[in-house]
C-alpha positions in Angstrom: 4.9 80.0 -63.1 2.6 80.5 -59.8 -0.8 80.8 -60.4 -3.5 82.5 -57.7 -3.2 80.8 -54.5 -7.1 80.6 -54.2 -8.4 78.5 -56.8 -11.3 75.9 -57.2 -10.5 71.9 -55.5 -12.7 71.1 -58.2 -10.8 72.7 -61.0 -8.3 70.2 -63.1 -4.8 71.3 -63.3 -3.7 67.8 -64.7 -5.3 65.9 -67.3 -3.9 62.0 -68.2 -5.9 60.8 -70.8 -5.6 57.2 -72.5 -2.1 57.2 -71.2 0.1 54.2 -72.5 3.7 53.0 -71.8 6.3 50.5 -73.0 9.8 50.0 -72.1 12.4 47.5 -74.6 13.5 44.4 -72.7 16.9 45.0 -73.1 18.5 40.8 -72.2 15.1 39.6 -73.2 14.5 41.4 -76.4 10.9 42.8 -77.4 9.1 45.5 -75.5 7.0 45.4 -71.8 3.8 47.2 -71.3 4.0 49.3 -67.9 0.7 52.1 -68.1 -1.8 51.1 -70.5 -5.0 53.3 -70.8 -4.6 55.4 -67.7 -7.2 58.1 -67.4 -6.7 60.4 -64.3 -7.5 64.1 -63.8 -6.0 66.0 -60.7 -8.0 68.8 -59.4 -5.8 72.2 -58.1 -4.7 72.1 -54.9 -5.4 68.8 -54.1 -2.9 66.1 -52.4 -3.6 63.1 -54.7 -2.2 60.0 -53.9 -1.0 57.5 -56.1 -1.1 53.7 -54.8 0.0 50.7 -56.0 2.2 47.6 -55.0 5.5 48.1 -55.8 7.4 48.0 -59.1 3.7 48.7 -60.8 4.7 52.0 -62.4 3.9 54.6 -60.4 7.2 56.3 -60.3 7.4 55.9 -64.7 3.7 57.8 -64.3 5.3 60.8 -62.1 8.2 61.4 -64.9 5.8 61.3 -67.3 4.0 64.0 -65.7 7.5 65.8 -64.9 8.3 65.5 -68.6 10.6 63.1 -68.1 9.5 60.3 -69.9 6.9 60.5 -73.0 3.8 58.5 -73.2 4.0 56.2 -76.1 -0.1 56.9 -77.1 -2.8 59.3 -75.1 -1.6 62.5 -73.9 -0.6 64.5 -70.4 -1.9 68.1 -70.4 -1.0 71.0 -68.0 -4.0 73.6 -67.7 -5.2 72.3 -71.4 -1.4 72.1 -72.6 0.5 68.8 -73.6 3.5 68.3 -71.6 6.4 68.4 -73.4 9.9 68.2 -71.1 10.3 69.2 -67.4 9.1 73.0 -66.4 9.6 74.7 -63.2 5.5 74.7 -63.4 6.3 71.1 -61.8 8.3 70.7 -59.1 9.8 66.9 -57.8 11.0 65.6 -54.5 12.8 62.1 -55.1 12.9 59.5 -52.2 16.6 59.1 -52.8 17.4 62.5 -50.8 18.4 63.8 -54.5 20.6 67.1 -52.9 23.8 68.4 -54.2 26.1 67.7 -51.0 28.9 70.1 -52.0 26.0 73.0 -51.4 24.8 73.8 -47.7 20.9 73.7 -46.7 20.8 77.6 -48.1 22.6 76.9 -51.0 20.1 73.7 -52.0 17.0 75.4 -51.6 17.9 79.1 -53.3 19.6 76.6 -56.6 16.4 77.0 -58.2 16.1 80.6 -58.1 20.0 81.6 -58.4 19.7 79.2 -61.5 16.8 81.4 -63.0 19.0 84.6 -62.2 17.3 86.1 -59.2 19.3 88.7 -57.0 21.1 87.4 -54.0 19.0 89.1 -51.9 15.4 88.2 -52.9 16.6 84.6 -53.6 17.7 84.0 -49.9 15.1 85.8 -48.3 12.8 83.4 -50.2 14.9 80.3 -49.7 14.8 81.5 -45.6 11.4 81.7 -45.9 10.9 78.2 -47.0 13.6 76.6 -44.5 11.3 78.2 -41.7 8.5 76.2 -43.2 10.2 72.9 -42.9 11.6 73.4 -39.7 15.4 74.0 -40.7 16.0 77.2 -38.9 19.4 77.5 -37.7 20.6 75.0 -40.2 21.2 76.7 -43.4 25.1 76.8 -43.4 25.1 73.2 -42.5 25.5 70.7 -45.4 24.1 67.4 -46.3 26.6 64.8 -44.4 26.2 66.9 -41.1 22.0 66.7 -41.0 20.2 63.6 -40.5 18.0 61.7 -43.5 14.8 63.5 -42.4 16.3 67.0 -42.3 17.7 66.3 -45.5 14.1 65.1 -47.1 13.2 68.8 -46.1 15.9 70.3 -47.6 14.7 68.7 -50.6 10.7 69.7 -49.9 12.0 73.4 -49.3 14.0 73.2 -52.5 10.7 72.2 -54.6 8.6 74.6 -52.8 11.4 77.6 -53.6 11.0 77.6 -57.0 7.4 78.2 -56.7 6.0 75.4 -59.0 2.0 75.0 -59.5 2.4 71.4 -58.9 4.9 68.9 -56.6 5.7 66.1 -57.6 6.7 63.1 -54.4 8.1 60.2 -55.4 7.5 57.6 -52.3 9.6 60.8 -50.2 9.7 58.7 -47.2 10.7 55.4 -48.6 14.0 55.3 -47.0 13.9 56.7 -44.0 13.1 55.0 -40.3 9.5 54.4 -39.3 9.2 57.5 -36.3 10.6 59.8 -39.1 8.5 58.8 -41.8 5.4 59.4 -39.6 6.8 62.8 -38.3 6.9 64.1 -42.0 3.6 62.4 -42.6 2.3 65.2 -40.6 5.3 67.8 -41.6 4.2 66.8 -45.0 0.6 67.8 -44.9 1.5 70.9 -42.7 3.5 72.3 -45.1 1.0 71.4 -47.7 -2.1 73.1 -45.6 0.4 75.9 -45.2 1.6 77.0 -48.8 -1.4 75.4 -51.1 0.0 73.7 -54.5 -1.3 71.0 -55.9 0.7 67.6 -54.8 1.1 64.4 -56.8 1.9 61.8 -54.0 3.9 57.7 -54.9 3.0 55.4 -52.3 3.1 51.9 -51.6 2.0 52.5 -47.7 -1.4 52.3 -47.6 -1.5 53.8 -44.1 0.1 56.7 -45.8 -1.6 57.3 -48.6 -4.7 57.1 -46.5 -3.3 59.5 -43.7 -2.0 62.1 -46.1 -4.8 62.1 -49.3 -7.8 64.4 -50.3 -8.1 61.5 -52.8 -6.5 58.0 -53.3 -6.2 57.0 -56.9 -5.5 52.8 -56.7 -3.8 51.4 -59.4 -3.4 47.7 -60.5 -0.4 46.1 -61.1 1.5 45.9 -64.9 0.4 47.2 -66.8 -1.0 50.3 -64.8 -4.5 51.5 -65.5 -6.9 53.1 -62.8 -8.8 50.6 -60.5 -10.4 52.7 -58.1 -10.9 56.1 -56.2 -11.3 57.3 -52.9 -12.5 60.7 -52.1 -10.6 61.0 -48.3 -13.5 63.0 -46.6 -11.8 62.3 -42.8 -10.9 65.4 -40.6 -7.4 66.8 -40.3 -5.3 65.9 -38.5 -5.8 62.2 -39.1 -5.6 59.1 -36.7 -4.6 55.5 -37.6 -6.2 54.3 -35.1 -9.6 55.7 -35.9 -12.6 53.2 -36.6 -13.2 55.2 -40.0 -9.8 55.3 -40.8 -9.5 51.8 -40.1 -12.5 51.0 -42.1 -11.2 52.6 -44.9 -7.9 51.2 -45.0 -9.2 48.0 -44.7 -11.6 48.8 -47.8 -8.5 49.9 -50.0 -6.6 47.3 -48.8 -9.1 44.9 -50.4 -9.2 46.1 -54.6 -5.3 46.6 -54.2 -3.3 44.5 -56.8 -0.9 42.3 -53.8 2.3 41.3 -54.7 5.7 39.7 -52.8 
């Protein structure tokens, strides 16, 4: 469901409250704590990043949010709602380039909509409309093994977008891809973002990332997972690393985060 584009940056769309999390050690035996007592909120229309160290459950906190998972205690609310299972009201882009490679860049991106029984007609118009946005153009009868691991990151972008969700959810998006791509859709990321407002849930370990892309950086420590600290990102867009106050503030993050080999 799409809700008014205008809304308030103040407003919560997301509410995690006392949040907890255990997995079964399956050769070990007995259980492992990953989130325990995680309160965040996430304000509409904000790009909120999550960042940890790696392996610190960021990724388990972004399916519970897609309904993935279920919190063991505390609850996950949508606009005052517990989440119960995956909705199109939250859409995810994976960092393992999660695409079906037997459909072309048209056919990825209009799967959503041809899924929910939308006309030929409207559903391409609005899949075109979101491979123009990502910079596809020209590319929609082209499938995954002829396009390169960026262009197929957008594919998936313009796939989440296309089915018009309130809220996307990024799992660490640019993970695996090469260092001058991952910095190009840094700023491809945030354009699209400035372009068609949703609210975005952003995994990070790259705290130059998180710092470059965020309205607001939500640190969190190592397992098991609760908040240590926020960051309201008040720097001008478009960002530079090598800014003094960017630089200050990375260095500041870089200081409460949880460090781990």
């Amino acid at each position: 469901m799409q809700m008014e584009q205008e809304r308030k940056i103040d407003s919560p769309i997301i509410t995690l409250e006392h949040v907890e999390k255990e997995f079964v050690k399956v050769k070990e035996g007995g259980t492992f704590k990953v989130v325990e007592d995680l309160n965040v909120q996430v304000r509409e229309n904000e790009f909120l990043v999550l960042f940890g160290p790696g392996q610190c459950g960021k990724t388990t906190i972004l399916n519970m949010i897609a309904g993935f998972e279920e919190p063991d205690a505390g609850s996950i609310c949508m606009y005052g709602k517990e989440i119960q299972g995956p909705d199109p009201s939250r859409g995810m882009v994976f960092q393992n380039l999660a695409i079906f490679p037997w459909l072309t860049v048209m056919g990825n991106v209009e799967y959503g909509p041809r899924m929910k029984g939308i006309d030929k007609k409207t559903r391409r118009e609005k899949a075109q409309h979101y491979i123009d946005l990502v910079g596809l153009q020209g590319f929609e009868n082209h499938y995954p093994i002829q396009i390169s691991g960026g262009m197929k990151q957008r594919v998936g972008i313009a796939r989440a977008y296309c089915n018009e969700p309130d809220v996307i959810l990024m799992d660490e998006p640019f993970g695996a891809l090469d260092a001058q791509t991952r910095y190009l859709m840094q700023d491809e990321i945030v354009r699209i973002w400035q372009a068609e407002k949703r609210t975005v849930i952003f995994v990070t370990n790259n705290i130059e990332e998180a710092v470059y892309v965020a309205d607001r950086i939500v640190v969190i420590r190592n397992c098991p997972t609760s908040v240590k600290a926020e960051y309201e990102i008040g720097l001008p867009r478009p960002r530079s690393y090598i800014d003094p106050e960017f630089l200050k503030l990375r260095r500041e993050i870089n200081e409460v985060v949880d460090h781990t080999l």
